[in-house]
C-alpha positions in Angstrom: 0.0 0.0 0.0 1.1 3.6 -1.0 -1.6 5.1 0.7 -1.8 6.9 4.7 -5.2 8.2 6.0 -4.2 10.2 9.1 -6.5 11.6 11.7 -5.7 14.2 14.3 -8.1 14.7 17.2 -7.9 17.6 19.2 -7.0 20.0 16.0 -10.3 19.5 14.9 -11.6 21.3 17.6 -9.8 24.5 16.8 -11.1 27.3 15.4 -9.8 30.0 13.4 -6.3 28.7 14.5 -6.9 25.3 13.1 -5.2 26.0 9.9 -1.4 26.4 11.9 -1.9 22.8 13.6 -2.8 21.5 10.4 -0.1 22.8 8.8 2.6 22.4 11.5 1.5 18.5 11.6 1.5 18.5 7.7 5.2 19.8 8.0 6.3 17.4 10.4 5.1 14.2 8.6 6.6 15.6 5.3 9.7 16.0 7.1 10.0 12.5 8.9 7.8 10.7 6.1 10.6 11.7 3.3 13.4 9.8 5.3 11.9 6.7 4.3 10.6 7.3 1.1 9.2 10.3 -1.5 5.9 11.6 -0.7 3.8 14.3 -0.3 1.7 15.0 2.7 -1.8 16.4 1.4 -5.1 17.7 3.1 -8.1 16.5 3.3 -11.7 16.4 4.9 -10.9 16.6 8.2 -7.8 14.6 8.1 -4.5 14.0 6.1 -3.7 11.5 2.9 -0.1 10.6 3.0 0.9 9.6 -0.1 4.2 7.7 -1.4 5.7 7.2 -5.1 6.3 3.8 -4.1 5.7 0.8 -1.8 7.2 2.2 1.8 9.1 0.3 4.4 5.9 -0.5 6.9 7.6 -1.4 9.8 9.7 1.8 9.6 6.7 4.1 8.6 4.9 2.7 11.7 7.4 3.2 14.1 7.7 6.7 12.8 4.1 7.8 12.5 3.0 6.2 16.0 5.7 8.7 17.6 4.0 12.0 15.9 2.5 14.1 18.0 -1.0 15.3 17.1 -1.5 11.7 15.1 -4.8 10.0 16.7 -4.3 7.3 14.2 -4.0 6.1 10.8 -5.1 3.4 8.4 -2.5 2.1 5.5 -5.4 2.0 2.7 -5.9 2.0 -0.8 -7.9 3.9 -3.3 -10.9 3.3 -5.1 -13.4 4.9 -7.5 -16.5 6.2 -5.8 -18.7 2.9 -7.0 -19.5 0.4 -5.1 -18.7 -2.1 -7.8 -15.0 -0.8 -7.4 -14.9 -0.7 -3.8 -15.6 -4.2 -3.9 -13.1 -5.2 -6.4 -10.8 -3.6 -4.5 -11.4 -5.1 -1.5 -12.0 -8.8 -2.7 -7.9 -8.4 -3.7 -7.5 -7.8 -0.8 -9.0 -10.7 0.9 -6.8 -13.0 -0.6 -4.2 -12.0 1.4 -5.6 -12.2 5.4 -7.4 -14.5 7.1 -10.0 -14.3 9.6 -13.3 -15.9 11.3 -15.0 -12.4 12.5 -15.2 -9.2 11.1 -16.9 -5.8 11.4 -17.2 -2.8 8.7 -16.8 0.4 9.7 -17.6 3.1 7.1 -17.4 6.9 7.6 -19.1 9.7 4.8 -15.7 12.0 5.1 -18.0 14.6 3.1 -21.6 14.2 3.2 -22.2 14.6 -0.6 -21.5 11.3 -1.1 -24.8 9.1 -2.3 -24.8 6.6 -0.3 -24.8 6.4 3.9 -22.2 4.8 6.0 -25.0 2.5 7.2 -25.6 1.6 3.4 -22.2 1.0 2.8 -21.5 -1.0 5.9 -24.2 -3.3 5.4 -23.3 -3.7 1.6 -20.0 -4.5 2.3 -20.4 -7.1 5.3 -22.7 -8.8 3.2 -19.9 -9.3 0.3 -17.0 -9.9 3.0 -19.3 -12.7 4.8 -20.3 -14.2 1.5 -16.6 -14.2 0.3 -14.8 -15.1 3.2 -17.9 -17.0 5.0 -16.6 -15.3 8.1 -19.4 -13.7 10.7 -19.7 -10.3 11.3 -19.0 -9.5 15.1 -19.1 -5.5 15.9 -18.1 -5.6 19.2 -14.4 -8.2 19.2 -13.7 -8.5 15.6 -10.4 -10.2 14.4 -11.0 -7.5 11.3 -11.9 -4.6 10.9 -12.5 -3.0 7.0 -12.1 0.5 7.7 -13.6 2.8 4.9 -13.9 6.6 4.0 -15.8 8.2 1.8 -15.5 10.9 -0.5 -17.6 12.5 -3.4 -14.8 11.8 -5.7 -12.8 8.8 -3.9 -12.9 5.9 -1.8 -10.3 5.0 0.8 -10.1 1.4 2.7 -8.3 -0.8 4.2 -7.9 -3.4 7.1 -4.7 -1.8 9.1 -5.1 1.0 11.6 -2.9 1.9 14.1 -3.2 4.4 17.2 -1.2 7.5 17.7 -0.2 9.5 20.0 -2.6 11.9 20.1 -2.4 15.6 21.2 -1.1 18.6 19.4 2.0 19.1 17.1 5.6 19.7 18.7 6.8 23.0 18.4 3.0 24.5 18.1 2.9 25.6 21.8 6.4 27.0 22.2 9.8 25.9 23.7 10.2 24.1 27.3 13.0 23.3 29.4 12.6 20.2 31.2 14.2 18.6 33.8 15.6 15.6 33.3 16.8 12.9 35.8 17.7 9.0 35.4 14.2 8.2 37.0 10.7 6.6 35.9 9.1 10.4 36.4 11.1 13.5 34.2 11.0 11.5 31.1 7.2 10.8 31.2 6.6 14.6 32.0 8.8 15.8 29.6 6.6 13.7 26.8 3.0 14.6 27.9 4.3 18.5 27.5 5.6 17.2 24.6 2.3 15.9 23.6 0.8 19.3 24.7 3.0 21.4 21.4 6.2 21.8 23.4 9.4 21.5 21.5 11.4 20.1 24.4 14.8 20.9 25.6 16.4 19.2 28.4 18.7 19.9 31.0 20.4 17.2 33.5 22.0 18.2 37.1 24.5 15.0 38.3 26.9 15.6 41.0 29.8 14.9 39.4 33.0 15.1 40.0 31.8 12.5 42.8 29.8 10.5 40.9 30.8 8.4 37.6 29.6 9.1 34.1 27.0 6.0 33.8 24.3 8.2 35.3 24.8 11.1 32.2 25.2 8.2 29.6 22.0 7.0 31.1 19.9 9.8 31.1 21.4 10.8 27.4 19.7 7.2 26.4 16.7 8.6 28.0 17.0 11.9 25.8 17.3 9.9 22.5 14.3 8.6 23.1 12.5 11.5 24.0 13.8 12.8 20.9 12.2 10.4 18.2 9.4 12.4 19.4 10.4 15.3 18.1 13.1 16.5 16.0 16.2 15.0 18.1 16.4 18.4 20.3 19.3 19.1 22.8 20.8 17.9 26.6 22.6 20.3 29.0 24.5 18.4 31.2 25.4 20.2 34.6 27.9 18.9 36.9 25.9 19.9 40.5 27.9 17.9 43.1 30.6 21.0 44.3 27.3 23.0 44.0 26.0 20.4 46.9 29.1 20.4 48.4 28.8 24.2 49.2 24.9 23.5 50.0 25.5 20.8 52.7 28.5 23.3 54.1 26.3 26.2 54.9 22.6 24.9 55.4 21.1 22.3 57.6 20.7 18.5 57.0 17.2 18.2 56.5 16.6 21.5 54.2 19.4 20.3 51.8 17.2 18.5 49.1 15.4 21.8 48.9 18.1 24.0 48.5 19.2 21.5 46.0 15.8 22.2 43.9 16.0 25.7 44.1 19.6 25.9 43.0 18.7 23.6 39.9 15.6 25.5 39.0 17.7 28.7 39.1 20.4 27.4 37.0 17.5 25.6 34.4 15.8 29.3 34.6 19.3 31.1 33.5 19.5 28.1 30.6 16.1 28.3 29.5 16.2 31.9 28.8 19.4 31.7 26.8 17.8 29.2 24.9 14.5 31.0 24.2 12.3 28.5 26.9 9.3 30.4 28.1 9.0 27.4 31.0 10.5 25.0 33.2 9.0 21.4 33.1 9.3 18.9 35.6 8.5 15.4 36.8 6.9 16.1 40.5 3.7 14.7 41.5 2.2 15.4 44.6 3.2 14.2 47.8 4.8 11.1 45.8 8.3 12.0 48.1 9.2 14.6 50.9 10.3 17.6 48.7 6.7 17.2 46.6 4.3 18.1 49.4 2.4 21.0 48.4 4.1 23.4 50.8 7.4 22.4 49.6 6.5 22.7 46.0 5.6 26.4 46.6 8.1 27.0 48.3 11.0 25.5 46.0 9.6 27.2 42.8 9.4 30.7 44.3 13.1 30.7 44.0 12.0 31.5 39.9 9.7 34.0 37.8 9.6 31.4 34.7 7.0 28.7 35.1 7.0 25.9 36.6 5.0 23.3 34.9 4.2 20.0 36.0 2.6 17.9 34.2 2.3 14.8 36.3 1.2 16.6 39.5 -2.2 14.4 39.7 -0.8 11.3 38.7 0.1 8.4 41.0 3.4 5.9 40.7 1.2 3.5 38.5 -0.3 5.6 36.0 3.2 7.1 35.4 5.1 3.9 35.2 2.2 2.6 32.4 2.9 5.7 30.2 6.5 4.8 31.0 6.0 1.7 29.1 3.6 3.1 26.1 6.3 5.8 25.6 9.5 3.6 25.6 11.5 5.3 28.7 10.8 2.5 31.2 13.4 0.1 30.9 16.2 2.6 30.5 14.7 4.3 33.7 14.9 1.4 36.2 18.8 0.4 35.1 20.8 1.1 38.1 22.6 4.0 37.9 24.7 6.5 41.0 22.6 9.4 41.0 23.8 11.2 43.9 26.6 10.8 46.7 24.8 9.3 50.1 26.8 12.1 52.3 24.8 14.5 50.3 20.8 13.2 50.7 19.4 13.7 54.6 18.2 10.6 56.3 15.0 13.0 57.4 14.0 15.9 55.0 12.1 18.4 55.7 8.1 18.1 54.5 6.7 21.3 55.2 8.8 24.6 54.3 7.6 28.4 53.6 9.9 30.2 50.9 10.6 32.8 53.7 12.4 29.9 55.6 14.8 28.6 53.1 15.4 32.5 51.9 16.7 32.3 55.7 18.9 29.4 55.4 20.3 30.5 52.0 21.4 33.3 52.9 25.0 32.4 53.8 25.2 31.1 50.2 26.6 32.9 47.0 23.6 32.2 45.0 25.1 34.0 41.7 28.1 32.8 41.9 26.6 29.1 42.6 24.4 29.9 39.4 27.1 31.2 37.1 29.2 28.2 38.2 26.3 25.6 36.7 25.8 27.6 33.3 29.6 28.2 33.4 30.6 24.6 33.9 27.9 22.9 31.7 27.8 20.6 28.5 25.4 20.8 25.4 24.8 17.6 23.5 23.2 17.4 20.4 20.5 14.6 20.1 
């Protein structure tokens, strides 16, 4: 098959803005599409025809289409004339190639000026399946679905549909640093903004020099993968752990962890406007550890101006691990890895804070100088 329907979901809902998703999720197919083969990208009814010069690689095309954002789903079809008589020739080829002892139809009148009604069509083509293939029809489990879509001038079908991602296009909502760790969480909440029209940067914070460089190799496998979801992107690496050193120094044992989160957001803030961010993204969810009590949370991201987005703030352990999984980041998250130094987490952090208290306790630190030291020190990688 040479042929792509692709439907979008939450675009359709836009207004006079819907043209600009259209068009940025038009661009981005063209753009990942043509890597595997020539074709053109053109719209439709309420929905995209993907269209290739020759047979594509499948198995490629899939992987690449499923990791589009703004993609609901898509159906590898073919073409027919608008007759029934050629819809069913059409089809009946294609029988002879799968196999299968239930089936349903499911025909949609992508523009209403077409004769005949989807109910028509459905019960037309059931009929000709079931009396070619002697299979039964079954609507609710079937081992096939014919999936067809009509148009004045054209008929599109075919048997393989396959769910997106969903959401809007990257890049459609602006630019977002997120914050990226070695964990289940930051990757996950770095994808649904992602999902959202964010074109994603990341930045990293490891406490090297006491650390060793698995955990950054690790968390750059975690940014490649982020990055088939967009167009690769980049990873600032910050080596944090003399920034802790001077942290654990000056402020006492069971503020340290937020002291740590401030000082990162500060440094991600100072990164994120050279880089033309307009938020900060992280992995938190409420209460899920000490620093992510509501009080805390507050408290940590008053230490910016820029945004603070968190995406996974309702969500609990299970829910994120499961979109770890769908998205690809899971396995990569759970390899053991040396985040952070022991001498440098408290054995009993503080759970409820005010930002006038750690203002207080930081106030024996060179916050500027801490700050230039992470931007000055730091490593850009290219995905």
């Amino acid at each position: 098959m040479k042929r792509v329907i692709l439907h979008y979901g939450e675009i359709a809902l836009k207004n006079k803005n819907r043209f600009l998703f259209e068009q940025a999720l038009q661009k981005r197919i063209q753009g990942i599409c043509m890597k595997i083969a020539p074709c053109r990208v053109h719209r439709l009814e309420g929905r995209l025809l993907l269209d290739f010069a020759a047979t594509p690689d499948v198995e490629a095309l899939t992987n690449s289409l499923s990791k589009i954002c703004g993609l609901s789903n898509f159906i590898f079809c073919d073409v027919a004339d608008p007759s029934l008589e050629k819809l069913k020739q059409g089809i009946e080829m294609h029988l002879q190639d799968i196999v299968f002892s239930s089936f349903a139809v499911r025909a949609k009148r992508a523009q209403k000026t077409f004769p005949l009604s989807s109910q028509f069509i459905n019960e037309e083509i059931g009929g000709f399946v079931k009396e070619k293939t002697g299979a039964r029809v079954d609507l609710e489990t079937p081992e096939a679905t014919l999936y067809i879509e009509l148009f004045e001038d054209k008929i599109f079908y075919g048997f393989n549909k396959v769910k997106g991602v969903g959401g809007l296009p990257v890049g459609i909502a602006g630019k977002v640093m997120g914050l990226l760790s070695g964990g289940i969480d930051s990757p996950v909440a770095c994808f649904r903004m992602m999902k959202r029209g964010c074109e994603m940067m990341f930045i990293h914070f490891y406490s090297a020099p006491f650390t060793s460089p698995q955990s950054l190799d690790k968390v750059l496998e975690l940014a490649e993968a982020l990055g088939e979801y967009q167009d690769g992107g980049r990873m600032i690496s910050i080596p944090f752990g003399e920034i802790q050193k001077e942290i654990i120094a000056k402020t006492p044992e069971n503020y340290r962890v937020l002291v740590y989160r401030r000082m990162m957001l500060r440094i991600a803030e100072k990164m994120a406007k050279e880089h033309g961010c307009l938020a900060l993204a992280t992995g938190e969810s409420l209460s899920q550890v000490a620093s992510q009590t509501l009080s805390n949370l507050t408290s940590i991201e008053q230490a910016v101006t820029m945004p603070v987005l968190r995406p996974l703030i309702g969500m609990d352990k299970t829910e994120i691990i499961d979109e770890a999984r769908k998205i690809g980041t899971f396995n990569t998250s759970i390899q053991p890895h040396e985040d952070c130094c022991s001498f440098m987490i408290p054995k009993h952090p503080k759970t409820k804070s005010t930002c006038e208290e750690l203002e207080r306790i930081e106030k024996d630190l060179e916050i500027d100088a801490l700050v230039q030291k992470g931007v000055k020190e730091c490593k850009v990688f290219d995905l």
